[in-house]
C-alpha positions in Angstrom: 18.3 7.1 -15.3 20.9 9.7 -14.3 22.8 9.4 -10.5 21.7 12.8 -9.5 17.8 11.5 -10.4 17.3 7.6 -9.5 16.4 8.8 -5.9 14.3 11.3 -6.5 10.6 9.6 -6.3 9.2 12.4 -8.2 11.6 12.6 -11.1 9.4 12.5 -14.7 6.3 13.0 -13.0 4.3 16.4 -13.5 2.9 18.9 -11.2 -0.6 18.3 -13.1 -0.7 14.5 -12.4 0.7 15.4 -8.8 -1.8 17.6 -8.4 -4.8 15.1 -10.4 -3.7 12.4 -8.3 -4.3 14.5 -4.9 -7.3 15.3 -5.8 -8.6 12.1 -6.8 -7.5 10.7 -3.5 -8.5 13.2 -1.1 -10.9 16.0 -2.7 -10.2 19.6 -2.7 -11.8 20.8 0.5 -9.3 18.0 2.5 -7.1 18.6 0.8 -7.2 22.4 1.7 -7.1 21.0 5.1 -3.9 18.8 4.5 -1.9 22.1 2.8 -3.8 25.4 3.4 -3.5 27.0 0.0 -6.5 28.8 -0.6 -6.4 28.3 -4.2 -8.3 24.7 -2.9 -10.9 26.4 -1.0 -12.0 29.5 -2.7 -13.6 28.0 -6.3 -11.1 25.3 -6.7 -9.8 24.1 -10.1 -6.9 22.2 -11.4 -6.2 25.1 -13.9 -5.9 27.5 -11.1 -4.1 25.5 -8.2 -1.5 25.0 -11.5 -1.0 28.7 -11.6 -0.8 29.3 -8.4 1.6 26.5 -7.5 3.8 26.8 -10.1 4.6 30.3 -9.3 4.9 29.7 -5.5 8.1 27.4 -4.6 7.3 26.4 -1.2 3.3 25.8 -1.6 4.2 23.4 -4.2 7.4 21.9 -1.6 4.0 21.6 0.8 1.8 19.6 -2.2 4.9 17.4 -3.6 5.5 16.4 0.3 1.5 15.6 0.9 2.0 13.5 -2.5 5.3 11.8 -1.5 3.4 10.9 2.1 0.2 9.9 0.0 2.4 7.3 -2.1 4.5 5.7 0.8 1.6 5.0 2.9 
């Protein structure tokens, strides 16, 4: 691994299994309530909340924060 990436805890992981693993753990509607995207309370899907995210730097700074938090604790 690279110097500019061994301390980056989310280096090689993808936005989808970010994304699966959030809501696996906490469920779209709390998640909505962790980071309020709508795209998690108005007909949530994966496909969607990938769309939107991707496009939309600091909603997906909010969801790769709640996942960093998710993992320490």
């Amino acid at each position: 691994m690279s110097d500019e990436h061994k301390n980056n805890p989310l280096h090689g992981i993808k936005l989808q299994q970010i994304l699966e693993e959030l809501v696996e753990h906490y469920g779209f509607k709390e998640l909505y309530k962790h980071v309020e995207i709508r795209c998690f309370y108005n007909d949530p899907s994966i496909t969607s909340s990938l769309k939107f995210l991707r496009k939309t730097p600091w909603a997906r700074a909010r969801v790769e924060d709640l996942y960093l938090r998710m993992i320490k604790g």
